[in-house]
Backbone as numpy.savetxt, mean C-alpha at the origin, in Angstrom:
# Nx Ny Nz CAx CAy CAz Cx Cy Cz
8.07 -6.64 32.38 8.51 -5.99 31.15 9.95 -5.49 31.31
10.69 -6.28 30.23 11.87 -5.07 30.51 12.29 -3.90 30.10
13.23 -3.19 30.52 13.40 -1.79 30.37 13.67 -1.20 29.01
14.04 -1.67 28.40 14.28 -2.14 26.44 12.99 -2.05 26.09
12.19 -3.22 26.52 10.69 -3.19 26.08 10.13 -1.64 26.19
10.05 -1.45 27.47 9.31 -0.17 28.21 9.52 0.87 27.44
10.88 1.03 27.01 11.70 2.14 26.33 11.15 2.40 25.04
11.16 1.07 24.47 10.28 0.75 22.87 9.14 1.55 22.71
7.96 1.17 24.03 6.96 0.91 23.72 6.71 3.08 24.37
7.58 3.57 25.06 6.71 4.83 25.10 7.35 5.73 23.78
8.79 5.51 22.92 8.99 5.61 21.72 8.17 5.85 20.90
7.21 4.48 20.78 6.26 4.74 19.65 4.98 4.76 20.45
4.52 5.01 21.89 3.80 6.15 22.27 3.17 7.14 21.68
5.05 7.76 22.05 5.60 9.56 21.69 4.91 9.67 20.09
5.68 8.83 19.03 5.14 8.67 17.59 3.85 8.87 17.50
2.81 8.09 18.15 1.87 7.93 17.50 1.08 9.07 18.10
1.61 9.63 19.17 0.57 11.13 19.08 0.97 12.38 18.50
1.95 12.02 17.64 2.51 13.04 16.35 1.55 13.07 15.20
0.38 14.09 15.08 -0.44 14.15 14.04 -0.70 15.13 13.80
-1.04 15.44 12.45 -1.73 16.77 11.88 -2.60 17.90 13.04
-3.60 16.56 13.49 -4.93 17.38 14.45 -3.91 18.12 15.92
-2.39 17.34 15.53 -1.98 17.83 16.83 -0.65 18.81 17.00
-0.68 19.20 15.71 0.20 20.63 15.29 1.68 20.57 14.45
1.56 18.75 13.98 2.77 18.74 13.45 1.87 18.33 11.58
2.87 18.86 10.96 2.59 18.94 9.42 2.56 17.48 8.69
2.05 17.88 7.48 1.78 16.11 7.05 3.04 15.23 6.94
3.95 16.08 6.49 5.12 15.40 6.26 5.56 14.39 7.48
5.59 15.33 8.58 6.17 15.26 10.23 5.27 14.11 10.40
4.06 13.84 10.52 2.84 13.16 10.74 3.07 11.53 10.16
3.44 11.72 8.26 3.85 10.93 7.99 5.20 9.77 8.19
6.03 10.53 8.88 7.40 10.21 8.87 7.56 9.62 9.83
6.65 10.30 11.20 6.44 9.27 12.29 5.75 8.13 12.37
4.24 8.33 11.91 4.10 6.73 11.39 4.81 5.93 10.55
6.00 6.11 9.86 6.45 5.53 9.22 7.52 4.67 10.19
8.18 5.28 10.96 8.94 5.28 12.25 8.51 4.31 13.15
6.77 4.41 13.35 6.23 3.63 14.00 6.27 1.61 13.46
5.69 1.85 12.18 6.03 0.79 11.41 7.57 0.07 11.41
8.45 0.51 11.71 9.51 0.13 11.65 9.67 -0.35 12.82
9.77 0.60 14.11 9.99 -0.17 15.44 9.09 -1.61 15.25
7.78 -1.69 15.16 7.28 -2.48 15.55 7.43 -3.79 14.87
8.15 -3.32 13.49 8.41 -4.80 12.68 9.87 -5.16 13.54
10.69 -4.33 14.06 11.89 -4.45 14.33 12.12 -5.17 15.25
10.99 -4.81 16.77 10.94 -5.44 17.57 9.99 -6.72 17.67
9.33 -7.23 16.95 8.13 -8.04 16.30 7.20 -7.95 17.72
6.67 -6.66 17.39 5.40 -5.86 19.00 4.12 -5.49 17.51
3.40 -5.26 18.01 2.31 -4.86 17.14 1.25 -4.18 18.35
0.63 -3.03 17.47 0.00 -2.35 18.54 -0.89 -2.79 19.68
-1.45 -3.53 19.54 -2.14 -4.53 20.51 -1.29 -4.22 21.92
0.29 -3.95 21.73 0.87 -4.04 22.72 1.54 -2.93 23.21
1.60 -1.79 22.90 1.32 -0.53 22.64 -0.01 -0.06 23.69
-1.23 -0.28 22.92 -2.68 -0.54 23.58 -2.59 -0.94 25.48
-1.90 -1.97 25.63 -1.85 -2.38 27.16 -1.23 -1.73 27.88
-0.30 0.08 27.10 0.46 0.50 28.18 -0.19 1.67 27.70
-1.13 2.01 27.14 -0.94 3.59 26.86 -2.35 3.66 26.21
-2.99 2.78 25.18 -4.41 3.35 24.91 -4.66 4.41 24.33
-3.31 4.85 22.82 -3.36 5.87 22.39 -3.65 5.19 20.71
-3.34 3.86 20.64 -3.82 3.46 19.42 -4.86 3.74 18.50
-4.73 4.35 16.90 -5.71 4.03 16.08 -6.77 3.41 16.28
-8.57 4.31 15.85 -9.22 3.17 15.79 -8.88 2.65 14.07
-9.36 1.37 13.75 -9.80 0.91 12.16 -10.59 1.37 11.35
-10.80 2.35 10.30 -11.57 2.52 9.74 -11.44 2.59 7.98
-12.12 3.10 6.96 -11.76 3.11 5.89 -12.10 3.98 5.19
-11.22 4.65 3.87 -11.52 5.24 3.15 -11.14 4.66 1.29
-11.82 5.77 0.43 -12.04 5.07 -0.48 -10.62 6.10 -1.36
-10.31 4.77 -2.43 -8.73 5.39 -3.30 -9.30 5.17 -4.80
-9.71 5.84 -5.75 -10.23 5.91 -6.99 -9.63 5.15 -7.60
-9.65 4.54 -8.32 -8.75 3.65 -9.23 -8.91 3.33 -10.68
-10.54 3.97 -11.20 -11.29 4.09 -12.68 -11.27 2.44 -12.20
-11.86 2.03 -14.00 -11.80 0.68 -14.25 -10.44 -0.38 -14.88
-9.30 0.32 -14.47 -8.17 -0.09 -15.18 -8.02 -1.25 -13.95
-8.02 -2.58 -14.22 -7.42 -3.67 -13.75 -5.84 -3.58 -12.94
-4.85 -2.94 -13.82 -3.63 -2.79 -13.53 -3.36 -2.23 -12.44
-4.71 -1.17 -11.98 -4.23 -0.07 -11.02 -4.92 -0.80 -9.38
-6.00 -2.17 -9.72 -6.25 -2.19 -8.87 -5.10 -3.66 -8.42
-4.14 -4.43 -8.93 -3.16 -5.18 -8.60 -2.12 -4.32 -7.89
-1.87 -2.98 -8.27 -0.72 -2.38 -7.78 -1.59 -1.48 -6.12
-2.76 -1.34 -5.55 -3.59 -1.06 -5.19 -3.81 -2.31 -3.59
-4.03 -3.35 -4.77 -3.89 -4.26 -3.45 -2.72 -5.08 -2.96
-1.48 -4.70 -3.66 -0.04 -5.09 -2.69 0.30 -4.11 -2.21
0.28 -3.40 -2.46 0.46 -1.71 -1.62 -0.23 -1.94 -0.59
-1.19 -1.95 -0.38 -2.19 -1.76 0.93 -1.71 -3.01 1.57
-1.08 -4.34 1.35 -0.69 -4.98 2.09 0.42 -4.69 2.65
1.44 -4.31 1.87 2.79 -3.82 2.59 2.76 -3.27 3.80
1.47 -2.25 3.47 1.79 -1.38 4.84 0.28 -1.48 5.64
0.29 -2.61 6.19 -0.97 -3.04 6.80 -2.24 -2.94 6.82
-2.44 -2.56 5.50 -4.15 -2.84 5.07 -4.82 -3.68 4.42
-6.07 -3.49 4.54 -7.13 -4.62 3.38 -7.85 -3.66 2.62
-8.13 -4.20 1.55 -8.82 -3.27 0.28 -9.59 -4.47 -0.35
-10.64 -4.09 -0.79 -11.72 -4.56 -1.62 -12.35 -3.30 -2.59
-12.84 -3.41 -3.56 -13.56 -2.77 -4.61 -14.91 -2.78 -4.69
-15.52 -1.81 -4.56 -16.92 -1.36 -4.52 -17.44 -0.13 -5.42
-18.56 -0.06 -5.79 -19.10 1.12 -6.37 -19.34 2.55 -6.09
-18.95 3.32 -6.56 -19.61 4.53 -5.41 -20.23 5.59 -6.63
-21.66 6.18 -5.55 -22.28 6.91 -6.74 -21.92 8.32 -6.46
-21.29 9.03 -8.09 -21.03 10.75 -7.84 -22.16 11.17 -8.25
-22.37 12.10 -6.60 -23.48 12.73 -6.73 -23.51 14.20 -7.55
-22.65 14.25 -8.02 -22.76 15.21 -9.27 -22.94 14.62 -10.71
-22.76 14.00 -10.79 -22.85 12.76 -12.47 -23.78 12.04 -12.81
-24.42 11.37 -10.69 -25.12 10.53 -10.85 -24.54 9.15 -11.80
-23.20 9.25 -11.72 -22.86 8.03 -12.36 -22.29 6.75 -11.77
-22.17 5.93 -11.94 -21.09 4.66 -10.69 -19.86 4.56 -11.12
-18.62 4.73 -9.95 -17.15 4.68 -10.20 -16.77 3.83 -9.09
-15.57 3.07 -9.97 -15.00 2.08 -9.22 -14.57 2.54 -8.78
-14.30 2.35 -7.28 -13.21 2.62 -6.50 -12.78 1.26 -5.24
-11.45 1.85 -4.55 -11.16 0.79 -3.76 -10.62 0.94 -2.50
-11.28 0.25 -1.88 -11.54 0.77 -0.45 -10.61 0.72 0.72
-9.97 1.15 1.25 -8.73 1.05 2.10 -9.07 0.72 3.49
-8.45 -0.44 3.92 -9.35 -0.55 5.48 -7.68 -0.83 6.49
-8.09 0.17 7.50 -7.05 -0.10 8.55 -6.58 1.52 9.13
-5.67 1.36 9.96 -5.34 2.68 10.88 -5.24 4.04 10.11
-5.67 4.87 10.43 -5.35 5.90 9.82 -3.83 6.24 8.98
-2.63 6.31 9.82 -1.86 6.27 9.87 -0.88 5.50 8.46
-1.96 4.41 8.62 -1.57 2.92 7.87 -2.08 3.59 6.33
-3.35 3.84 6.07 -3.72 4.03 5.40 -2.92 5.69 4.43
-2.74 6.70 5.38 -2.17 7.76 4.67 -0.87 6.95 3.56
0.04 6.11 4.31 1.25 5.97 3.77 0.49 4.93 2.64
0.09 3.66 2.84 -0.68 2.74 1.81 -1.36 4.21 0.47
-1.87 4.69 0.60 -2.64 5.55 -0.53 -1.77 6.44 -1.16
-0.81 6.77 -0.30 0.30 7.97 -0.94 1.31 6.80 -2.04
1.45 5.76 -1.31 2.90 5.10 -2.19 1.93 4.57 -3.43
0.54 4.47 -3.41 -0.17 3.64 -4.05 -0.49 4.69 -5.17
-0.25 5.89 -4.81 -0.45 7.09 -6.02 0.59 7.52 -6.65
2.05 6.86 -6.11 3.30 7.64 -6.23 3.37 6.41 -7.75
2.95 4.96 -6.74 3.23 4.11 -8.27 2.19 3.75 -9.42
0.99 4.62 -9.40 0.36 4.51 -10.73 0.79 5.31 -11.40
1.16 6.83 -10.83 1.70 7.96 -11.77 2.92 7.62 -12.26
4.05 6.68 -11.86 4.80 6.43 -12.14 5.12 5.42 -13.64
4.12 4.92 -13.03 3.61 3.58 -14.57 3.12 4.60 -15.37
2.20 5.53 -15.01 1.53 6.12 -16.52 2.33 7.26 -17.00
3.99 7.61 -15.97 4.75 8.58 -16.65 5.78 7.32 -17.61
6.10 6.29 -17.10 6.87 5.46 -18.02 5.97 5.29 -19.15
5.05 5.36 -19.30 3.93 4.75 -20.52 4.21 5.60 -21.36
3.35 6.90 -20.94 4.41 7.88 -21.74 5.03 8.44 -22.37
6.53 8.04 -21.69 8.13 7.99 -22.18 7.44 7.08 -23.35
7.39 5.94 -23.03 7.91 4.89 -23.92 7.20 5.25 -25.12
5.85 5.80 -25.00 4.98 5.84 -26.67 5.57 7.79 -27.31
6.00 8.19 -26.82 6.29 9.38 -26.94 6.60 9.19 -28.65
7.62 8.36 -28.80 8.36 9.03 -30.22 7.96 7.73 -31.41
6.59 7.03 -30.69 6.35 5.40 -31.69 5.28 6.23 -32.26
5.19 6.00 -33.73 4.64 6.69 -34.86 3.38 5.35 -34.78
2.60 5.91 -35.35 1.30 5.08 -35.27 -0.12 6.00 -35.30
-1.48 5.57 -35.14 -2.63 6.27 -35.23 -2.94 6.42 -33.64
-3.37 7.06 -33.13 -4.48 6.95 -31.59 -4.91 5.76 -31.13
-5.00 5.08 -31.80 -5.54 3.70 -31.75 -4.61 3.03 -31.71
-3.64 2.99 -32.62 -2.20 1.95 -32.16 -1.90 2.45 -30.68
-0.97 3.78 -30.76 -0.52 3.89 -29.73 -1.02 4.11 -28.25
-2.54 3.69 -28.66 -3.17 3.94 -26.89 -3.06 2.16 -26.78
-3.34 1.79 -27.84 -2.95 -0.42 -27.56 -1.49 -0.53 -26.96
-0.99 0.28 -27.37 1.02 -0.17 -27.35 1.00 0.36 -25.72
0.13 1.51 -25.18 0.55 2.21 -24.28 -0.13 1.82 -23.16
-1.53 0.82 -23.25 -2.49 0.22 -22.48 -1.28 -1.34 -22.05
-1.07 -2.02 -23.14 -0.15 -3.20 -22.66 0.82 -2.99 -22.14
1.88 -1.80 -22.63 2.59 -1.54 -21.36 2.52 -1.17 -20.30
1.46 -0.33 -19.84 0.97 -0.32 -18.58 0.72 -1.64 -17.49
0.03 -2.15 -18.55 -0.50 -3.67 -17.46 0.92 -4.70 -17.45
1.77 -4.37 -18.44 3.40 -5.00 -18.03 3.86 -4.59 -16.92
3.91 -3.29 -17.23 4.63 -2.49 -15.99 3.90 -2.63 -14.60
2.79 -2.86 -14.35 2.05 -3.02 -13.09 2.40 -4.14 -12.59
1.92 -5.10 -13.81 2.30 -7.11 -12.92 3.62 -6.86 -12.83
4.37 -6.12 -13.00 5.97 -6.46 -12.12 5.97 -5.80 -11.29
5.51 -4.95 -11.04 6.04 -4.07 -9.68 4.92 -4.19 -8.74
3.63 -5.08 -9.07 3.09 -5.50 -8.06 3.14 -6.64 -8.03
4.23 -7.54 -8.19 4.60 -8.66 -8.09 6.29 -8.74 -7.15
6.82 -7.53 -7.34 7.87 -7.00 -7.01 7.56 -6.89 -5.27
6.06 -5.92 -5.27 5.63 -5.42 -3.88 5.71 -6.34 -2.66
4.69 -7.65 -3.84 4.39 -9.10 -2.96 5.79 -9.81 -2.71
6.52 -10.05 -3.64 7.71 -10.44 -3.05 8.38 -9.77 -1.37
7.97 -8.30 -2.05 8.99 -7.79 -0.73 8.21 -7.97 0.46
6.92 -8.46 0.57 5.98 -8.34 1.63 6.55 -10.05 1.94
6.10 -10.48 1.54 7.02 -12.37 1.48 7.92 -12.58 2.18
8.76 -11.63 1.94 10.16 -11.53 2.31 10.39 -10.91 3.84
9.60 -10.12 4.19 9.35 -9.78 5.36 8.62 -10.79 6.16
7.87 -11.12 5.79 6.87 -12.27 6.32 7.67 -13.94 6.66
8.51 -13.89 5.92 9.49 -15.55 5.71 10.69 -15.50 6.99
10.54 -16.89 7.09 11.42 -17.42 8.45 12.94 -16.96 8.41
13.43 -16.64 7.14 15.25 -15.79 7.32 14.98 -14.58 7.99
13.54 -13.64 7.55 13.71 -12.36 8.09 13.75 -12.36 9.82
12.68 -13.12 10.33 12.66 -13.17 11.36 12.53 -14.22 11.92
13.89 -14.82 11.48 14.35 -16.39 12.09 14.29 -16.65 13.69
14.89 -15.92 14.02 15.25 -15.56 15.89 14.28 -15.71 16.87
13.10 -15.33 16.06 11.64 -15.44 16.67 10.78 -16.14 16.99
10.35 -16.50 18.31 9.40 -17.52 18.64 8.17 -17.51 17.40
8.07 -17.84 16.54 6.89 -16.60 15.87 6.56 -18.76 14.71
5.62 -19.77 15.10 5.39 -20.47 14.70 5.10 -20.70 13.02
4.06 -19.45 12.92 3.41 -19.19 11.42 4.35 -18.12 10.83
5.81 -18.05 11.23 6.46 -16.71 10.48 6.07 -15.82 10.16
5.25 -15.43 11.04 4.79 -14.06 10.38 4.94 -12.98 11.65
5.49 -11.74 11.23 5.48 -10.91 12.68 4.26 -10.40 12.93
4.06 -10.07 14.33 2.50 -9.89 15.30 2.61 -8.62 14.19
2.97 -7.63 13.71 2.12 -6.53 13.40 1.45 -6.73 11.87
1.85 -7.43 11.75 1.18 -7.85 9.87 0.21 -8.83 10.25
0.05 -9.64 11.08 -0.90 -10.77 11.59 -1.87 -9.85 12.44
-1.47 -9.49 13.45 -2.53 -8.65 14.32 -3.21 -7.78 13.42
-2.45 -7.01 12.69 -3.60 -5.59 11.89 -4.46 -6.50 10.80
-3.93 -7.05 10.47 -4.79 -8.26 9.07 -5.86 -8.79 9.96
-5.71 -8.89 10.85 -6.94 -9.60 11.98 -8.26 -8.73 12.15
-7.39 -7.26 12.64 -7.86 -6.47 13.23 -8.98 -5.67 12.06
-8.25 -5.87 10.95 -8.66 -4.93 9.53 -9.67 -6.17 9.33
-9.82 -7.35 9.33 -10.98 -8.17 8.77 -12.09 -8.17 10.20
-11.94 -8.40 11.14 -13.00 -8.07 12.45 -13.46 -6.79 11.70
-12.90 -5.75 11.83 -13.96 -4.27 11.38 -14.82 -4.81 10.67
-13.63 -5.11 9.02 -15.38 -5.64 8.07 -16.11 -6.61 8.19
-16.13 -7.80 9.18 -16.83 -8.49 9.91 -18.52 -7.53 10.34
-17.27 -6.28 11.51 -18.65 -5.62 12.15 -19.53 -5.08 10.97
-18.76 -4.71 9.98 -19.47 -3.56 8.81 -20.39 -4.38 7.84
-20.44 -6.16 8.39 -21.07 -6.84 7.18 -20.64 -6.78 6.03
-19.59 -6.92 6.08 -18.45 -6.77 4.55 -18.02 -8.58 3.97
-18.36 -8.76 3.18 -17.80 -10.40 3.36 -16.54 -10.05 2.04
-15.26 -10.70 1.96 -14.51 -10.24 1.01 -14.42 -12.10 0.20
-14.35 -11.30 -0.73 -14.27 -12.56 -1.75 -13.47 -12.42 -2.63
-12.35 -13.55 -3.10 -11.05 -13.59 -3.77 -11.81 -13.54 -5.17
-11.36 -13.06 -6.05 -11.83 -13.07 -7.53 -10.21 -13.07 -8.76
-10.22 -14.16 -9.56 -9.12 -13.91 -10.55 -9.05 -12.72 -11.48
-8.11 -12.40 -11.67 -7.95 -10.91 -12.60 -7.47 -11.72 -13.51
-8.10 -12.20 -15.11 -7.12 -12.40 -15.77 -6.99 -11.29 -16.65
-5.80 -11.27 -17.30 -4.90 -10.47 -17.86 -4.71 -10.47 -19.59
-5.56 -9.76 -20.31 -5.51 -9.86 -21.75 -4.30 -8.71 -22.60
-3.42 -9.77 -22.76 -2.29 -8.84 -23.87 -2.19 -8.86 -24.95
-2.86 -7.96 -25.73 -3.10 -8.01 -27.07 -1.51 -6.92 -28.14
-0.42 -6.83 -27.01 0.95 -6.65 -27.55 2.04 -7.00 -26.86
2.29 -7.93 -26.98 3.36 -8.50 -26.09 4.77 -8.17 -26.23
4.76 -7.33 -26.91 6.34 -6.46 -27.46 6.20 -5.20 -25.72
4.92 -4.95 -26.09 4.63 -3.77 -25.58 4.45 -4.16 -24.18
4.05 -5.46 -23.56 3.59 -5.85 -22.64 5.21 -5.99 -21.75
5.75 -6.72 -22.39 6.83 -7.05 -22.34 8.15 -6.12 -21.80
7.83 -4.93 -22.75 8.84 -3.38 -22.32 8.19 -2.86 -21.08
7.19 -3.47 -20.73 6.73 -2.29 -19.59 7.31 -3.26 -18.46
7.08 -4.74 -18.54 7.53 -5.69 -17.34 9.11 -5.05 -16.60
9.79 -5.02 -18.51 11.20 -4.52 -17.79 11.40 -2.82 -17.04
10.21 -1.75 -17.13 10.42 -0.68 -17.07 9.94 -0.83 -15.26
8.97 -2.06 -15.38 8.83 -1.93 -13.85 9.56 -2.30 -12.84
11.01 -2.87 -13.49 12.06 -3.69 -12.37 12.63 -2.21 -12.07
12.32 -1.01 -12.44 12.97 0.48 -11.98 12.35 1.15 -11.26
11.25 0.45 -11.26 10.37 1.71 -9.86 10.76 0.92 -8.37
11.22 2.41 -7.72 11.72 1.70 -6.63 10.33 1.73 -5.71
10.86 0.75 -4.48 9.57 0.33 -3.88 9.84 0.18 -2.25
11.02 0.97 -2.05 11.54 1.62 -0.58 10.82 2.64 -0.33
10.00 3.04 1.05 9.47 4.04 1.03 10.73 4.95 1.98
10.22 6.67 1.43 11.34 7.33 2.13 10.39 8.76 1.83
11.21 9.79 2.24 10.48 10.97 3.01 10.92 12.25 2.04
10.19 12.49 1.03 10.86 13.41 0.37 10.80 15.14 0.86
11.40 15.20 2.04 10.97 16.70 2.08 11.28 18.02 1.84
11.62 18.24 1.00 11.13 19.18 -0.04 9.81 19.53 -0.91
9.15 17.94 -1.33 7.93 18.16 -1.59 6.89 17.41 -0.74
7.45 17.38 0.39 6.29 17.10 1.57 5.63 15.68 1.08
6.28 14.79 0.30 4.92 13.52 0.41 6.15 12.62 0.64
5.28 11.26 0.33 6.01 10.22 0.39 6.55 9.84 -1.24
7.73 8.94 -1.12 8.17 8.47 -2.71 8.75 7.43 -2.61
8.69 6.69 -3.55 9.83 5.49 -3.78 10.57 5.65 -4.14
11.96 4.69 -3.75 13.18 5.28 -3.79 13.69 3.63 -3.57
């Protein structure tokens, strides 16, 4: 190993035993896994290799991200969770206060992985449903028009900026980014290894995942249309807002 390597690898060590349970705040917690993600795309290492010097790695596990039954929220839901190394599927869950069934969607992968995946994944639905909004704020109409005008722009505004997401995940993934690299299938070890690692779990959990089409009904295409362009503005850089302690796009 060389000394570069070595150097790398107790770096994000140091990172990854920066956590809440271990006296640093969410922000701090977050910022270093975020840190972590970066070395490892930088140096194309993925924890696996991490693991062979130190054995401080994440286990895999999952938690669940509400999403109602809005279609839109679960497209922006599952490129998010890919960006930042997870798998998600949709399942039922019963509230045991309601006794009723709610969709929700399930986040699978490192802890770590998952805080930042669920935070950016909340930063951009609120974001779509504050542009929605804006936009119906001052359009005259009944309850009924303007929840149609304000439903199609939503699902505009989603297919672009989770089409936006997948691009940028693409783009990371494609032979210019990491041309230099022995790397056959272009893809760097930490997006290949955790995608591995995240489908073995639901392997063990008896999870089988199955691709299903979302199609997409626009019953205002004026409206559908204004939201596509409102979504080329949500930014989709993650960065550290601290002042209010979470994560944001930027």
């Amino acid at each position: 190993m060389t000394e570069e390597k070595e150097s790398i690898l107790k770096r994000i060590q140091k990172l990854l035993r920066m956590s809440e349970e271990n006296g640093a705040s969410q922000n701090e917690a977050m910022m270093a896994a975020q840190k972590v993600q970066e070395l490892l795309q930088e140096h194309n290492l993925s924890l696996s290799d991490v693991d062979k010097n130190d054995g401080v790695v994440e286990p895999i596990g999952s938690e669940d991200f509400e999403i109602d039954r809005d279609k839109w929220k679960s497209w922006i839901s599952a490129s998010t969770a890919r960006l930042y190394f997870c798998t998600t599927y949709t399942h039922k869950k019963l509230d045991k206060e309601t006794y009723q069934w709610t969709k929700v969607r399930a986040f699978v992968g490192r802890e770590s992985n998952r805080k930042i995946a669920k935070s950016m994944c909340d930063y951009f639905i609120k974001a779509v449903e504050r542009m929605a909004e804006d936009h119906v704020r001052k359009i005259p109409g009944s309850k009924s028009e303007i929840n149609r005008i304000k439903f199609n722009f939503m699902q505009g505004c989603a297919l672009e900026l989770s089409n936006r997401i997948e691009e940028k995940y693409n783009t990371i993934n494609g032979p210019d980014y990491y041309g230099g690299i022995d790397n056959p299938n272009n893809l760097p070890k930490l997006f290949r290894d955790e995608n591995e690692n995240n489908r073995n779990w639901l392997a063990k959990q008896g999870i089988k995942l199955r691709s299903k089409n979302s199609s997409i009904s626009v019953k205002d295409k004026l409206a559908f249309n204004n939201g596509k362009e409102s979504g080329k503005n949500i930014g989709i850089d993650t960065q550290v807002n601290a002042n209010r302690n979470r994560y944001i796009g930027a």
